[in-house]
N, C-alpha and C positions, 0 to 999 in steps of 0.2 A: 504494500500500500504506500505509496508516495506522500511524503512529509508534508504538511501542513505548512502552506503560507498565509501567513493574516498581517493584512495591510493594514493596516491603524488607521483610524478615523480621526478626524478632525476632534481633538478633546482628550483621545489616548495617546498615551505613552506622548513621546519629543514631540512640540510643537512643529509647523510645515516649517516658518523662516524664527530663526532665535536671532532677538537685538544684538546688534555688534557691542561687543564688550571693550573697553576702552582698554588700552594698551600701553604702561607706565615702564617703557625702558629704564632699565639703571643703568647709572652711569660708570662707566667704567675707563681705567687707564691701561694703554699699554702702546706698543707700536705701532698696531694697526690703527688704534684710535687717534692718536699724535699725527700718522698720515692722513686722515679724513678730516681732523681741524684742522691741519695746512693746506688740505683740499679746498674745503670751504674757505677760508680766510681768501686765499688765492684767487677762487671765482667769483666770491663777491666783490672782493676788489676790484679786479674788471668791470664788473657788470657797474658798479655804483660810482668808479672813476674814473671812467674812461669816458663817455659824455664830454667830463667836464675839462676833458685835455683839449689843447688848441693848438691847428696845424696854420701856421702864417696867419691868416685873419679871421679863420672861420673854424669850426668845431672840427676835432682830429675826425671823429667818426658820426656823421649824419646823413640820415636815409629822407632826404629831401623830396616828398612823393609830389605836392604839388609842383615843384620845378623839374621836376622827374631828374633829378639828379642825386647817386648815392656817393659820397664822398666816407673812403677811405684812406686816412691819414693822406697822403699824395697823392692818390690814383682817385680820379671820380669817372664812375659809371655810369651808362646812360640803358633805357632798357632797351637799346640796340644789342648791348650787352650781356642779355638774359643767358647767353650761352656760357657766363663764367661761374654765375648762380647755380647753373645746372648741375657743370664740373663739379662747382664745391660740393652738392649735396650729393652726388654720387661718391665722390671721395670720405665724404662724411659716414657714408651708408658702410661702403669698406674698409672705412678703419673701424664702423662696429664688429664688423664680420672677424675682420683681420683677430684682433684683442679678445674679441670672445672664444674664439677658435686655441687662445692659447690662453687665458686668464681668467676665462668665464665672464661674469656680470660685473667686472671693473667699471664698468660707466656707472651702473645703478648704484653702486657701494659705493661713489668718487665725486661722481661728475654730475649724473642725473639733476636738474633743477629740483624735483622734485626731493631728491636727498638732501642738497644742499639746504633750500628752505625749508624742508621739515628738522633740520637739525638746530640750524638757528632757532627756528621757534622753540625748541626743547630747552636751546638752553636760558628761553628767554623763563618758559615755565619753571626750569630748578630755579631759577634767577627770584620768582614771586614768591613761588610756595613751597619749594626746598627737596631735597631728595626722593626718593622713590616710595621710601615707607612715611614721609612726610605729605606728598600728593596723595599718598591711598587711604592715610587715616582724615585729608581734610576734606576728600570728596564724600567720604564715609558719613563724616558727623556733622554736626545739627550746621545751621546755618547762626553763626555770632559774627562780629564786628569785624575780629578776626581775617575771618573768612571772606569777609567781602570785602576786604580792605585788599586781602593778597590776591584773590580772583580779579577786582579791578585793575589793580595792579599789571595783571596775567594780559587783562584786554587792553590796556590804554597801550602796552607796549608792541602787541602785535598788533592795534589796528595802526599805531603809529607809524611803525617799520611795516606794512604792508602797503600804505597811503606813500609813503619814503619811495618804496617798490615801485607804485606806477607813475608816481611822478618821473621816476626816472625812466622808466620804459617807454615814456611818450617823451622824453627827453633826446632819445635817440631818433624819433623822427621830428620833432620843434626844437630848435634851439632851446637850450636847456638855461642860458642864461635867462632869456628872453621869458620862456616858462617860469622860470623865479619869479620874475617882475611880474609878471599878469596873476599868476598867485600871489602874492602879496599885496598888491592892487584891487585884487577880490574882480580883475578884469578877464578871469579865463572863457576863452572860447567853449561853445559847445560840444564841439567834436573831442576838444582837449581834457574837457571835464570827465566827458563821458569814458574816455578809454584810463585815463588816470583811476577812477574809481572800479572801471569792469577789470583792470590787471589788479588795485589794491584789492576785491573782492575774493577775483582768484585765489590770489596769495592767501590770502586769509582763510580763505576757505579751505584749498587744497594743502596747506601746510598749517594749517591748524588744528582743521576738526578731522578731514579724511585722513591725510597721512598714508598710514599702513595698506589706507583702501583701493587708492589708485594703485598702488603697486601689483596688490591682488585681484582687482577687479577691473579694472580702468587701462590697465598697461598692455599693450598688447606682445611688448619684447617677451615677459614672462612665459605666454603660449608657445612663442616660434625659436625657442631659445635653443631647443633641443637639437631640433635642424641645423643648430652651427656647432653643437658639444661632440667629442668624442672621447672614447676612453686614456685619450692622451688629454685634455684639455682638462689644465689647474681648476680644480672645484675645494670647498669648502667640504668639510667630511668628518666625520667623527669614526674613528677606527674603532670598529665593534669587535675586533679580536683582541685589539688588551683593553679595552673597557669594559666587557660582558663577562659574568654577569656584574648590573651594579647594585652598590648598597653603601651603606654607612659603616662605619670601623673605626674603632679605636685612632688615635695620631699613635704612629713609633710601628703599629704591628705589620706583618707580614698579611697582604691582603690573598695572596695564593695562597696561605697555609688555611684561610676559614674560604675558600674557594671562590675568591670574588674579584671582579677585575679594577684597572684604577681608576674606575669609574667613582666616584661618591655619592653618587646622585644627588649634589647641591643644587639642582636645579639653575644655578647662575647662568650655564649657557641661557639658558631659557628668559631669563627676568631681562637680558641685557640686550635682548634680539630687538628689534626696531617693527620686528611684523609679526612677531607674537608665537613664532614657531619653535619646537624644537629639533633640533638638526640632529640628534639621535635618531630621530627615524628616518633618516638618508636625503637626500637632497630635492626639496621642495620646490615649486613654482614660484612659493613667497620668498624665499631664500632672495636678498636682493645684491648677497655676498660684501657686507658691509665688513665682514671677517670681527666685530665686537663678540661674538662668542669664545674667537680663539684666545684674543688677549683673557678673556674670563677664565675660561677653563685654563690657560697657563698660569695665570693669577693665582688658581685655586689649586695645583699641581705644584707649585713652588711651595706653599704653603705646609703640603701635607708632604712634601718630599719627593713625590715624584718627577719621575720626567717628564717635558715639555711635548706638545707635540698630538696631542690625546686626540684633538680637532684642530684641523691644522691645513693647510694651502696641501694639497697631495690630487694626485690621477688615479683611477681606476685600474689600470696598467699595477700601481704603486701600490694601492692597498694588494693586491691580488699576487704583488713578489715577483710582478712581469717587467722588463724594462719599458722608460717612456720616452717615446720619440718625441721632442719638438721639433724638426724640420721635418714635416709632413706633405702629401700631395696637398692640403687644402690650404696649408698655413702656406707653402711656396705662390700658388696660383693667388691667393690673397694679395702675399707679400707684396709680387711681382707686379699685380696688377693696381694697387695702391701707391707703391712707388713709381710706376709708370704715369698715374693718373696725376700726382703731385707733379713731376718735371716736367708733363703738360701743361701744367696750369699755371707754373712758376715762369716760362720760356713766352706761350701765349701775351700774359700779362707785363712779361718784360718788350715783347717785339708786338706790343700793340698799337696801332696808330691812331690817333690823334685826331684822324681826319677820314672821314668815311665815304667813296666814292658809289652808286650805283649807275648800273647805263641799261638804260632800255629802248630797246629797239622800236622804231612807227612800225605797228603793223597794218598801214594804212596800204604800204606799197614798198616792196621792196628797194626799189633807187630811182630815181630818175634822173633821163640823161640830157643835156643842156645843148644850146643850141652851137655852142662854141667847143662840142668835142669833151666834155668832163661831167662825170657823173657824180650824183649826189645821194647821200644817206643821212636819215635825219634820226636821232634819238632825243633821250629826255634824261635827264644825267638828275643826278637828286645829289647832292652833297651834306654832310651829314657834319656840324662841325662840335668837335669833344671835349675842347678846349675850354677855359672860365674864363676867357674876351674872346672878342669880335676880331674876325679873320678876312682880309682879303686875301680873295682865290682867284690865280690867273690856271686856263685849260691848255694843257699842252696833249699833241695828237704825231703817233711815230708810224709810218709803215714802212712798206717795201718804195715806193714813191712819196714823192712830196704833197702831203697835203696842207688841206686849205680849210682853216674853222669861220663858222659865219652864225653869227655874228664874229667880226674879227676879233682882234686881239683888244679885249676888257677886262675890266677886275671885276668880279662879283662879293660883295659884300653879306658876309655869313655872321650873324651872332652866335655868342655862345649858346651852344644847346639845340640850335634850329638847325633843320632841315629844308634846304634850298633847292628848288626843281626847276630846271630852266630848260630850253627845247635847244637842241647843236645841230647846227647843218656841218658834216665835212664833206669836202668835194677834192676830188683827184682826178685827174686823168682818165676816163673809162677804159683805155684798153692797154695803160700800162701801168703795170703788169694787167694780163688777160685774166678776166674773173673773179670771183673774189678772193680775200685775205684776211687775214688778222690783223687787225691794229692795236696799237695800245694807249688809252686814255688816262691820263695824270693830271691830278688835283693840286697845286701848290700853292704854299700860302706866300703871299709877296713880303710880309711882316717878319716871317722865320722858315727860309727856303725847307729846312730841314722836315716842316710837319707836309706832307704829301700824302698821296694813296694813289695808288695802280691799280687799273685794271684794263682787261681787256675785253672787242668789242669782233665782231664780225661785220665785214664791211662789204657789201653784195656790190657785183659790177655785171656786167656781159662779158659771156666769154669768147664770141664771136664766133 
């Protein structure tokens, strides 16, 4: 007779969904954790000082959308440009690939915004209402003066520094000095208000209250992570062959002689995790590989005498006694293909020009031939100028014969930023050379011979 299954109804046994339980990391020291607040220190820095650096007259790094211009430290972009945007975030995507392939979730544990600012906010919370078993006993009991003296505390400083947060995040596309003034002036723009509070929100939100949630529920690296791990790739691990079985013991004794491994089961790994897991039981999707477990468990291994090591940066290859490869098929093709993508992006951006030429051909009629023996081809040249002033451009025109630009020889006057489209007649000779030919059309600027652009044009004749 086949076993009974009985589904639980609504009322019995586990409810359908249980309230997410709050999640009071402790804090802990060690070298992993010393590397993630250099981490942090490191990217907020950028993020909240770089704004306010100045390259010659204007802001080092501004993404100036109404003048469609993105100025990086020297280099300003135009979204003609779009194709350098592209490079970076495919390069961006492979050096996820590339580091996970050999370090695991280093971005989530490091780099991740989302780690960053939920770590700040943490340490804004010890900062109100003080350690771990201090936040658990004041969330616990009654509500006194206390309490809502250090709880407001908790909120004035993270709606401050969230409010900090998208002030400067629109600071990267508004002049950020200018953004001062109008805040302060109580004169901010609409669009400026709006996005200043929907990023202070975010922040607030995503590094306040979800935290742990995005990483587990909201992140999508989590699911797809697996597709880039193999059993060579550095994970986060707790060795179940000398920690099993665990328990409690005496300090000084031999834990093989009552047959127990160096486990202690302090739970610390557990209390100091950031997503609420414990890594005992093998490597999880929440796992964000902040590595605050290993300094724990080393912490608590120094303590009792043992060796270091118990959870610890190790490969499946490793726990198993097998050797581990780092120079692998996936880690080379990564490598190769990352460092290829960088010396393109680096050469591009060094040998880019300044001045942008297009030629398009009338496709009204192929040429026409004049009454005095010379044929003519008409296009529409667009000039494109990259520079931050105003450019005169003379056209110069090369073939296998001499030709002839009509309108003749003028300057054209380009500002910064615009695109100029004007109609060219060139006329050569119809039948020398027989047929058509390549030409080659050059943009130059009369102000500074050196900013140009080249291209080339097909130039239709008869071939008799």
């Amino acid at each position: 007779m086949a076993a009974e299954v009985r589904i639980p109804v609504h009322g019995e046994g586990q409810p359908l969904y249980v309230a997410q339980e709050k999640i009071y990391p402790r804090e802990i020291d060690g070298r992993f954790a010393r590397l993630r607040v250099l981490s942090v220190w490191a990217l907020l820095g950028i993020y909240y000082l770089l704004p306010w650096l100045n390259w010659g007259e204007r802001q080092a790094v501004l993404f100036d959308l109404p003048a469609r211009k993105f100025f990086i430290f020297g280099v300003v972009f135009w979204p003609q440009d779009f194709i350098f945007l592209a490079l970076l975030l495919i390069i961006a995507a492979l050096a996820l690939f590339f580091f996970t392939a050999i370090g695991g979730r280093l971005w989530c544990g490091y780099a991740c915004p989302q780690t960053v600012w939920t770590e700040t906010f943490l340490w804004m919370e010890r900062f109100a209402e003080g350690d771990r078993n201090a936040r658990q006993k004041l969330d616990r009991g009654p509500w006194s003066a206390n309490k809502v003296m250090r709880k407001a505390g908790k909120q004035f400083m993270w709606v401050t520094f969230a409010l900090w947060t998208g002030f400067t995040f629109v600071g990267f596309f508004t002049p950020i000095r200018s953004l001062g003034q109008e805040v302060l002036g109580l004169s901010l723009g609409p669009w400026e208000t709006f996005w200043v509070l929907f990023y202070a929100f975010a922040t607030y939100g995503n590094a306040g209250y979800l935290r742990e949630q995005v990483c587990k529920y909201m992140c999508p690296y989590a699911r797809f992570q697996s597709a880039m791990f193999d059993k060579d790739t550095l994970i986060i691990t707790y060795d179940d062959e000398r920690g099993e079985p665990r328990g409690a013991r005496k300090r000084g004794t031999d834990p093989r002689q009552q047959g127990l491994g160096d486990c202690i089961d302090c739970t610390w790994c557990v209390q100091v995790c950031p997503t609420g897991i414990d890594i005992r039981q093998g490597l999880q999707i929440e796992c964000i590989a902040c590595a605050a477990c290993i300094d724990a468990c080393d912490t608590v291994m120094d303590k009792v005498g043992y060796p270091r090591g118990l959870i610890r940066y190790t490969t499946e290859h490793a726990l198993h006694h097998e050797p581990t490869r780092l120079l692998r098929p996936r880690v080379l093709i990564y490598g190769g293909l990352l460092c290829a993508l960088i010396i393109g992006f680096v050469v591009a951006i060094a040998v880019r020009s300044p001045v942008s030429l297009d030629v398009l051909r009338d496709r009204n009629s192929l040429y026409r031939l004049t009454d005095d023996g010379n044929v003519d081809n008409v296009y529409t040249l667009r000039i494109l100028n990259k520079t931050e002033r105003e450019q005169r451009f003379r056209i110069e025109a090369r073939g296998a014969s001499a030709l002839t630009l009509l309108p003749g020889d003028r300057e054209y006057i380009v500002a910064s930023g615009d695109v100029y489209s004007l109609p060219l007649r060139v006329r050569r000779a119809a039948y020398d050379p027989l047929g058509p030919e390549t030409i080659t059309l050059t943009v130059r600027s009369v102000d500074d011979p050196a900013i140009s652009s080249t291209t080339e044009a097909r130039f239709l004749a008869p071939a008799k």
